[in-house]
N, C-alpha and C positions, 0 to 999 in steps of 0.2 A: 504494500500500500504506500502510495507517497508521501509525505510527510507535507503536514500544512506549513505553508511560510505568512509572511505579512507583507500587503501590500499597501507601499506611501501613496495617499493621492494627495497631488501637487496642482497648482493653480498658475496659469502664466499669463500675464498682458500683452496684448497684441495693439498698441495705439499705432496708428497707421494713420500719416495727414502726408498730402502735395506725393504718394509715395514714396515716402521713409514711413521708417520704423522705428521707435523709441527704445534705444539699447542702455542698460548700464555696467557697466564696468568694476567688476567686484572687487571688494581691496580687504584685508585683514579677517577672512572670515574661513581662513584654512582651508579652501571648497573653490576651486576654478580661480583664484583670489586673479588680478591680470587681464581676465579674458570676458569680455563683454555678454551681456545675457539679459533677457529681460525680467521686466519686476516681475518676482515671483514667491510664492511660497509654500510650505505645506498645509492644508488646510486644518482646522481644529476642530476636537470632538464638537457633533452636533452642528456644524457649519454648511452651510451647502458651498456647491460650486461656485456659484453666483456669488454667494454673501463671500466667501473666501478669498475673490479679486478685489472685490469691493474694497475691503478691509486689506490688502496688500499694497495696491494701488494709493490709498490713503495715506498708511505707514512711512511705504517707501518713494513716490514721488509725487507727495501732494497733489494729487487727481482724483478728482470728486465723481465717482461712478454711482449708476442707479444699477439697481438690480435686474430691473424688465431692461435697460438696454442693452442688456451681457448677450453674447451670440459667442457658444462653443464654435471653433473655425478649426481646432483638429484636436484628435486624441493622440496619445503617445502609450506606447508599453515602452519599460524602460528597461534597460536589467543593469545594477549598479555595479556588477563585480564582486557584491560582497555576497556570500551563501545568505541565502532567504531574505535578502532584500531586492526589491524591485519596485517601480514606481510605476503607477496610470498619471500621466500629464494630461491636464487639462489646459486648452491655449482658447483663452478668450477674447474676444474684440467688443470692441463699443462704436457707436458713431460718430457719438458725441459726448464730449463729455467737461466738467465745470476745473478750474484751474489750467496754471500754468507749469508743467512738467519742471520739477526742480530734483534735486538731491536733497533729499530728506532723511537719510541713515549718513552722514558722512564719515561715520566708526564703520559700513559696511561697504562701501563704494567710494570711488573717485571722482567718478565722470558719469554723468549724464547727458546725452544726448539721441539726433535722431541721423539716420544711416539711408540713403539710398537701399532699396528693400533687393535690388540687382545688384549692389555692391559690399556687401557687410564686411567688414573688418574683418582680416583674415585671425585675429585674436577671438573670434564669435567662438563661445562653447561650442564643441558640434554637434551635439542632441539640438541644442537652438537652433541653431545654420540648418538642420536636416528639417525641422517642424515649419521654419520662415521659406522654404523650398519648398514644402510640401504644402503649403498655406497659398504659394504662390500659383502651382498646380491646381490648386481647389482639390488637395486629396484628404482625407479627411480622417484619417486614420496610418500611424507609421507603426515600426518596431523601432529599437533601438538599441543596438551592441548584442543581439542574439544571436551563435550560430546556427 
């Protein structure tokens, strides 16, 4: 019989304006520190999807999201390398939404900014790079790092 493991579900912001995309650049946080990625984070017991960006999005760069305007744009299966951890990513978009994109962790990032959505920083995590490719595609579902 297989043994049960635990899967992380993760929440990720896709703001998309003039086509860029909102990247931040992680800094002191032991985990990709360097290499650009979007806001994102693990969700909390009792939290939904929606409510999960919402509250990431707030934290991490002062952007004011509503719930009804969240649209899932892809899922992810992740596999982290480590025995019995794996991740479902959730990658959501808005149309619209209140504030101005700033850095607002500067203990967890450096840099905040937005990226030609055809040219990402070759620093881009590649679980990101592979979901902002596949978002681009319109495919709506990836793996990641599985053989």
């Amino acid at each position: 019989m297989a043994e049960h493991f635990k899967i992380m579900p993760a929440v990720f912001l896709v703001l998309i304006k003039d086509g860029t995309v909102l990247l931040a650049r992680r800094a002191n946080t032991g985990h990709q520190d360097g290499n650009y990625g979007l806001p994102a984070g693990h969700l909390e017991q009792g939290e939904s999807v929606r409510e999960g960006i919402v509250r990431e999005a707030r934290e991490e760069v002062a952007v004011i999201l509503e719930t009804e305007d969240m649209s899932v744009v892809h899922v992810m299966q992740r596999n982290k390398d480590v025995p019995g951890k794996e991740y479902v990513d959730f990658y959501l978009t808005a149309n619209h939404w209140a504030g101005e994109p700033k850095n607002n962790e500067p203990e967890k990032c450096d840099d905040v900014a937005w990226f030609p959505l055809d040219n990402l920083p070759p620093n881009t995590i590649p679980y990101v790079r592979q979901a902002i490719d596949c978002i681009r595609r319109n495919q709506h579902f990836s793996e990641f790092n599985f053989n």
